[in-house]
C-alpha positions as CSV (number, residue, x, y, z in Angstrom):
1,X,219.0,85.0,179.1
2,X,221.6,85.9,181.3
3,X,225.5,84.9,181.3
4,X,227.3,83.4,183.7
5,X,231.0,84.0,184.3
6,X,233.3,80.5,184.4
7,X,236.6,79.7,185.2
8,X,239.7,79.0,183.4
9,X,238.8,81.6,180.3
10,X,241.6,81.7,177.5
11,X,241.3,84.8,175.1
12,X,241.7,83.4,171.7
13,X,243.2,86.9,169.4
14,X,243.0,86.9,166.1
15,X,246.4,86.3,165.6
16,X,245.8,82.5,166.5
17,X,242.9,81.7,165.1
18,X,244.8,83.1,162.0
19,X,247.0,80.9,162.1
20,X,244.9,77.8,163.2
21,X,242.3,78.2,161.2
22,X,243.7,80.0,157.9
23,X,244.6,82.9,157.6
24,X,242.2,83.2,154.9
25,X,239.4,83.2,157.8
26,X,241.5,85.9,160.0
27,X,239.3,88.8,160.7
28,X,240.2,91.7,163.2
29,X,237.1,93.0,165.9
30,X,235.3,95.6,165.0
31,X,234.6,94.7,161.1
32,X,230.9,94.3,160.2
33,X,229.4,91.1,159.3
34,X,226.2,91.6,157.7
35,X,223.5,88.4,158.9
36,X,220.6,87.5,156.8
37,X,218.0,89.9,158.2
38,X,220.2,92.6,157.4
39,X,221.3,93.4,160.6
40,X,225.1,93.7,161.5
41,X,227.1,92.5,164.1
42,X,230.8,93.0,165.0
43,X,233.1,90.7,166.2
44,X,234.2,91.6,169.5
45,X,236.1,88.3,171.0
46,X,236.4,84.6,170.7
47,X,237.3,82.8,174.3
48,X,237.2,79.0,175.2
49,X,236.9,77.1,178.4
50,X,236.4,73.7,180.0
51,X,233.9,74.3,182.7
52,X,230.2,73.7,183.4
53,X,230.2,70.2,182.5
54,X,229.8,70.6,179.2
55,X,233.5,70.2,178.1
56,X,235.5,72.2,175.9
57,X,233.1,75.5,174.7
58,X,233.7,78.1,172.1
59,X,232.7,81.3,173.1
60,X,231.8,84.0,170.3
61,X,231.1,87.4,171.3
62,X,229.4,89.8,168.6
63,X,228.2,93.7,169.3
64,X,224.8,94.4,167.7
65,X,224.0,97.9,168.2
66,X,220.8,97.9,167.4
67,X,219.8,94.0,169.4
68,X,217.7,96.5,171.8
69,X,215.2,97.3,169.0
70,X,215.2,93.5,167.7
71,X,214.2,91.6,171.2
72,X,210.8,92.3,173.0
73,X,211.6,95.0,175.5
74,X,211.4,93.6,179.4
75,X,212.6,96.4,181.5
76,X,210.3,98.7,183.8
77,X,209.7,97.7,187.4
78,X,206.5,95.4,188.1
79,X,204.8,98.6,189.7
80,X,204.5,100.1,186.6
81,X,200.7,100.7,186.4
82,X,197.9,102.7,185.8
83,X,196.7,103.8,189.1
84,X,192.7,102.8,189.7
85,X,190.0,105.5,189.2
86,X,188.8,107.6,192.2
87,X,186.3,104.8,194.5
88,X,183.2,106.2,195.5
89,X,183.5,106.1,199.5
90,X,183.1,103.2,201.6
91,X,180.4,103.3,204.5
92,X,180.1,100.5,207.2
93,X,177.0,99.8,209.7
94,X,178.7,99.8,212.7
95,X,175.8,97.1,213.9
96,X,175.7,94.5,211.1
97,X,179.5,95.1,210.1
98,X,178.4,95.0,206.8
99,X,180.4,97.5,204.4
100,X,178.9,99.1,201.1
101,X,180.0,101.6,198.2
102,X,177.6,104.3,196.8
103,X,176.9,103.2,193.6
104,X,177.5,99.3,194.6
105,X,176.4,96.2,192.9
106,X,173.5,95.0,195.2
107,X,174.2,91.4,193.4
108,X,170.7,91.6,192.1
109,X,169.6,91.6,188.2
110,X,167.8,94.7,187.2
111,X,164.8,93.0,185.7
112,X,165.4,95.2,182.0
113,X,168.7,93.2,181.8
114,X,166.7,90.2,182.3
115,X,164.1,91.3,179.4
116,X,166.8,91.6,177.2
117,X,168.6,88.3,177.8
118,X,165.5,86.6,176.4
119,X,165.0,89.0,173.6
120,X,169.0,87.6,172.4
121,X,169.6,86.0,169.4
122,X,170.0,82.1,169.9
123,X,173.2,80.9,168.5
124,X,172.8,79.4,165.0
125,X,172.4,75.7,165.0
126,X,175.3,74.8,162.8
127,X,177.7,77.4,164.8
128,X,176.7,74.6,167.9
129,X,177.2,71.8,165.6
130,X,181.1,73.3,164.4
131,X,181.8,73.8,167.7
132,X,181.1,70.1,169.3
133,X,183.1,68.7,166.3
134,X,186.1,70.5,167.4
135,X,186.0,69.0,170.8
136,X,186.9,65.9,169.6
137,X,189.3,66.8,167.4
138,X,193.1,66.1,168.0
139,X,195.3,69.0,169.8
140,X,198.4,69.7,168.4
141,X,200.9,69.9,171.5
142,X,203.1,73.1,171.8
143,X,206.5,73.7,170.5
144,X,208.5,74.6,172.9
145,X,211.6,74.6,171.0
146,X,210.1,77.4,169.0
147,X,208.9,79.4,171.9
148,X,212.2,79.6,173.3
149,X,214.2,80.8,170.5
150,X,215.3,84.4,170.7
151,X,213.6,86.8,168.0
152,X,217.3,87.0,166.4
153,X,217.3,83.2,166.6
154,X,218.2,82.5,162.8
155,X,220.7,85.4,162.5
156,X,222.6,83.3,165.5
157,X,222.4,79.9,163.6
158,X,223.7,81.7,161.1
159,X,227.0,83.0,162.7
160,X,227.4,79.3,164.6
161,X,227.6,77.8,160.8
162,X,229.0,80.5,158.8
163,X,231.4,82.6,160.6
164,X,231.9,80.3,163.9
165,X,232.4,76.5,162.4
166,X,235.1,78.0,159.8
167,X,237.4,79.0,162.8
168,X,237.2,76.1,165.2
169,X,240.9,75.7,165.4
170,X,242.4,72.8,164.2
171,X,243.7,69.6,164.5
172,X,243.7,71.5,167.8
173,X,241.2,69.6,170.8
174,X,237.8,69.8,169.2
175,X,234.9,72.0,171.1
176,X,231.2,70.1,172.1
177,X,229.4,73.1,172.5
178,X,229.7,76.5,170.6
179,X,228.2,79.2,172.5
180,X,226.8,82.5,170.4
181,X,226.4,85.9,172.1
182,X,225.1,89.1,170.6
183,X,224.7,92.3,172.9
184,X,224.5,96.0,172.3
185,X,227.4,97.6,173.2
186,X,231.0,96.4,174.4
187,X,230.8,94.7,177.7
188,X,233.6,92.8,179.6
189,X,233.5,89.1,179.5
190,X,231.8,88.1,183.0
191,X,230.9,92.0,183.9
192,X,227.4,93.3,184.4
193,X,225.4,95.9,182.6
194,X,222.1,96.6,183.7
195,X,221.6,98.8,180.6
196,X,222.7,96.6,178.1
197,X,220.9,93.9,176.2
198,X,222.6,90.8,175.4
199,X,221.6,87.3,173.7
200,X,223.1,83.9,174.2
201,X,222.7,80.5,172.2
202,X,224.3,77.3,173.1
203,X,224.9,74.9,170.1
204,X,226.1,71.3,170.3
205,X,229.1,70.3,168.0
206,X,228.7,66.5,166.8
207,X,232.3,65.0,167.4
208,X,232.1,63.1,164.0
209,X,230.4,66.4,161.3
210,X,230.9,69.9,161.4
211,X,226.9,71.4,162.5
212,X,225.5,73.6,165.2
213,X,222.8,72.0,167.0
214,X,221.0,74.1,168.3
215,X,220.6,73.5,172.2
216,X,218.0,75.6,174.4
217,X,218.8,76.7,177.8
């Protein structure tokens, strides 16, 4: 998932959300916060902003230094392959245009393969008859919700209900969507790092209850 810089960003410091939220829940960047799977995260920044149609959004920025060894790995460029074996040399007839390799399939069966096809076991009756009831049987559909959570998915709900509900500021104008961002190392808001590895989750914030819903891209 990738972020995308907005407009209109306001740095929340610690200072205010000290004294908007308690100062009680105060907490200076760069302390550890230890999630559920053990891992910890560090508080870098909180910012808010009113664009992309989604009215007013949270933003919580956390360092995990170790997020790179906790999310399948998809760098490498697409040419990254074994290079083929060493073909055998192509010859042509010039007359016919037809092109072979030594060593070529002709297409046909060697007759021994053939002998031993009908020498194979059969399959076993009842293995047929478990089979054919399957086909009837009633396919559960896919979860896509599932397959789109991050593998670091429930250490993020955890920081949306925990660490980022406690701190909404108020009576100040209530957020509708709380957006959760873990990366490896200290980036900018809005800069690129091709090196680094960073997560985002987008929850919805009910106007009426205090949850994170969670809300995939």
């Amino acid at each position: 998932m990738s972020g995308v810089a907005v407009i209109g960003l306001a740095l929340v410091p610690s200072a205010v959300l000290a004294g908007l939220a308690g100062a009680a829940l105060a907490q200076e960047p760069g302390a550890d916060i230890t999630l559920p799977s053990g891992a910890v995260v560090r508080w870098l920044e909180t910012r808010h902003d009113n664009s992309g149609g989604m009215g007013l959004t949270y933003r919580f920025r956390f360092v995990m230094p170790d997020l790179a060894q906790r999310v399948p790995a998809t760098v490498g460029p697409a040419s990254d392959f074994a290079p083929d074996e060493a073909r055998a040399p192509i010859e042509i007839d010039t007359e016919s245009d037809e092109a072979w390799e030594d060593g070529a399939d002709d297409g046909l069966i060697d007759p021994a393969t053939l002998e031993d096809l009908a020498q194979a076991d059969l399959p076993d009756p009842a293995d047929e008859e478990a089979a054919d009831a399957l086909v009837g049987a009633p396919v559960l559909p896919a979860a896509p919700d599932v397959l789109a959570q991050d593998p670091v998915h429930e250490d993020i709900v955890w920081l949306c209900e925990n660490w980022a509900l406690p701190r909404i500021a108020a009576p100040a104008p209530r957020p509708s969507q709380i957006v959760i961002s873990l990366a490896d190392r200290e980036i900018p808001f809005g800069a690129f790092d091709p090196e680094a590895v960073q997560v985002f989750e987008a929850f919805g914030l009910p106007p009426d209850r205090d949850a994170c819903e969670w809300e995939p891209w």
